[in-house]
C-alpha positions as CSV (number, residue, x, y, z in Angstrom):
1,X,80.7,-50.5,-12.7
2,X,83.2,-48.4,-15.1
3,X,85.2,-50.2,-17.2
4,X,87.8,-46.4,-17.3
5,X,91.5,-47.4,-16.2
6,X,91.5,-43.6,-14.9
7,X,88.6,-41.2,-13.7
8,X,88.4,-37.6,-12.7
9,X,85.4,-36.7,-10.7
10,X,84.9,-33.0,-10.1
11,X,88.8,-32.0,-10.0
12,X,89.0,-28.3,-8.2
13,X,92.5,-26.9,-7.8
14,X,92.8,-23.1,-6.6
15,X,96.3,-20.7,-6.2
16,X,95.6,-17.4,-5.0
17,X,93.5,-15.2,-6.7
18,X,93.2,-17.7,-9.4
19,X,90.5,-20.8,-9.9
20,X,92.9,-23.1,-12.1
21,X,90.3,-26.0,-12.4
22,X,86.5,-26.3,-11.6
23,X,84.5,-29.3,-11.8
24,X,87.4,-31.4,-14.1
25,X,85.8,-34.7,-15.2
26,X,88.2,-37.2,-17.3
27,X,87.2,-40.7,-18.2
28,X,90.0,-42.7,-19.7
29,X,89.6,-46.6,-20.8
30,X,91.9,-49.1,-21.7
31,X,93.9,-48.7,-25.0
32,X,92.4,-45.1,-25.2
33,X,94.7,-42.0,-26.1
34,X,93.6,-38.7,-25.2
35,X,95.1,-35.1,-25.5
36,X,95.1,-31.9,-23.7
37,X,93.9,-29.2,-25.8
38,X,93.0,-25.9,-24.3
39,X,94.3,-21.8,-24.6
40,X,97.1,-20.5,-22.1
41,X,95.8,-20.5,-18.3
42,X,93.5,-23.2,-19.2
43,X,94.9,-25.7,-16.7
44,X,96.3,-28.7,-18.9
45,X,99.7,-28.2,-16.7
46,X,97.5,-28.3,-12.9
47,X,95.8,-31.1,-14.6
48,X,98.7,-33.1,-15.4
49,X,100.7,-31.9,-12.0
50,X,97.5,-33.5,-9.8
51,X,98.0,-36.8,-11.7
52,X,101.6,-36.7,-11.0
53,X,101.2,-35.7,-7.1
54,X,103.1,-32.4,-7.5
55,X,99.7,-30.7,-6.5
56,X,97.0,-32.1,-4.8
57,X,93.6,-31.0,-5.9
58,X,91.4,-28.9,-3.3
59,X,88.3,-31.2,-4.7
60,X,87.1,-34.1,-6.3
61,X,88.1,-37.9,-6.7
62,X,90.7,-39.8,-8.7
63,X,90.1,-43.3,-9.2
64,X,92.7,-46.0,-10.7
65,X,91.6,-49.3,-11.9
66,X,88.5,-48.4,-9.6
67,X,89.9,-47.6,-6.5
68,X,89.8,-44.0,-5.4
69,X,93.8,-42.7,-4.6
70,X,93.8,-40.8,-1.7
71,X,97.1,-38.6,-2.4
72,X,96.6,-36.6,0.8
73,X,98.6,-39.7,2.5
74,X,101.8,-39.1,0.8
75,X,104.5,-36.4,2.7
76,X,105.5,-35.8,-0.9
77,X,103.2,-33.4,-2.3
78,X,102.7,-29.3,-2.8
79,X,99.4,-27.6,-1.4
């Protein structure tokens, strides 16, 4: 069992014509601070817009004090 507050399995998000992320893993423990570091078009901002439910991602898991969030339930969020 993990002991990460946060996990990103395989995170895919595509727009038209563009592959924002591919195969996005994240593990993030308890007490941990991480940062975003990347060039323009990287896809810190789709990253952080998943997390947030203002996208949902096209692939992959996301798992919250180990229990996978299934944001596809909401009505509030952006294909």
């Amino acid at each position: 069992m993990s002991s990460a507050v946060l996990e990103l399995k395989g995170i895919e998000k595509g727009f038209p014509g563009v592959k924002a992320l591919k195969k996005v893993d994240l593990s993030i423990d308890k007490g941990e601070i991480h940062a975003l570091v990347g060039a323009n078009g990287a896809g810190k901002s789709t990253l952080i817009k998943i997390l947030a439910r203002v996208y949902k991602q096209d692939r992959g898991d996301i798992i919250l004090n180990g229990e996978n969030i299934n944001w596809a339930d909401t009505t509030n969020i952006r294909k």
